[in-house]
C-alpha positions in Angstrom: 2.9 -3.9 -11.3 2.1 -7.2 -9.4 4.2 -8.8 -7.6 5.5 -11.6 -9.6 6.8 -8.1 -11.7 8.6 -7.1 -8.8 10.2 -10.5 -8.5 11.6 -10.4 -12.3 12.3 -6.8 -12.3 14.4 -7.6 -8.9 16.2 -10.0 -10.4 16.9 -8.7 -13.8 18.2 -5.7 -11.9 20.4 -7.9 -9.5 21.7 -10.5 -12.0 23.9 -12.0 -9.0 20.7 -13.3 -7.2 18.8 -16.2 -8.2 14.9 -15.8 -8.8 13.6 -18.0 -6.2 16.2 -15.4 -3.6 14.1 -12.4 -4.9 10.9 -13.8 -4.5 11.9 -14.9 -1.0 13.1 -11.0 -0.3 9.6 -10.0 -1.7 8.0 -12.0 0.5 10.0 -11.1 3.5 9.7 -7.9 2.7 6.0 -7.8 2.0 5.2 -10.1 5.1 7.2 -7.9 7.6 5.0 -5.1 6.7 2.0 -7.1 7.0 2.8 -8.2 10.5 3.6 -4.1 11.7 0.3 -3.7 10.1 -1.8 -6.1 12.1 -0.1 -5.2 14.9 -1.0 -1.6 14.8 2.3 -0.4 14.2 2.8 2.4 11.2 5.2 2.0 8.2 7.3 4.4 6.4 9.0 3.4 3.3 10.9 7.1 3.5 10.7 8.9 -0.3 7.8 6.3 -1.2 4.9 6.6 1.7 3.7 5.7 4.3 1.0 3.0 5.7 -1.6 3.0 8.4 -4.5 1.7 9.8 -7.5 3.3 10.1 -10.9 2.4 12.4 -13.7 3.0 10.7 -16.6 2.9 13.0 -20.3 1.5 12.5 -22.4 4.4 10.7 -26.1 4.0 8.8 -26.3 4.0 5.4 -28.7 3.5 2.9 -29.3 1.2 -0.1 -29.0 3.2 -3.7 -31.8 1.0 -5.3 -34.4 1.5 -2.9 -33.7 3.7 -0.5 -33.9 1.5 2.3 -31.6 2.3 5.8 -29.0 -0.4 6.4 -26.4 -0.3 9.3 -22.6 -0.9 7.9 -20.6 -2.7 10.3 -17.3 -0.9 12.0 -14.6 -2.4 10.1 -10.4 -1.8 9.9 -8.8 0.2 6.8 -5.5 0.4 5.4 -4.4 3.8 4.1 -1.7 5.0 2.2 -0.3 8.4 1.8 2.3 9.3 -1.2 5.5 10.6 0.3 7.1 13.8 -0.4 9.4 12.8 -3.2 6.5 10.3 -4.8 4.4 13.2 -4.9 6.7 15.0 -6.6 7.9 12.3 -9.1 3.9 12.2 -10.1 3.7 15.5 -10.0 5.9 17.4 -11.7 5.8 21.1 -11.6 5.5 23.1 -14.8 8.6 24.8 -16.0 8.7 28.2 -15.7 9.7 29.7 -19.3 
């Protein structure tokens, strides 16, 4: 799903709103979490996951096609971990007969 998706399914879900409301709620919504982001800060969407940032710091590595040593910069991830009740919408135990 992208996130002109989200916008349409928002708003055929919401028939009250008008589109260019649901794309500004996206956005608000996407961009608040952007901003907790770059500032550090740790998000939890509770029963979806939630968001962090990681360091990664500068390590060697090494170029598949010739074997050569090359130094990869540190650099900042994101990373997201399923919550509970996503993992267990995706995952669905097996029925016991």
């Amino acid at each position: 799903m992208i996130r002109s998706d989200l916008v349409l399914r928002l708003a055929a879900l919401n028939p009250h709103l008008y589109e260019k409301d649901c794309v500004a709620l996206v956005d608000a919504i996407l961009g608040r979490i952007s901003d907790a982001l770059l500032a550090g800060d740790r998000v939890e969407i509770r029963g979806f996951g939630s968001f962090t940032v990681k360091e990664r710091p500068a390590r060697q590595g090494h170029n598949p096609k010739t074997g050569a040593r090359i130094g990869v910069p540190a650099k900042t991830a994101l990373v997201f971990k399923a919550g509970k009740d996503m993992r267990d919408r995706l995952n669905p135990e097996a029925a016991v007969p």
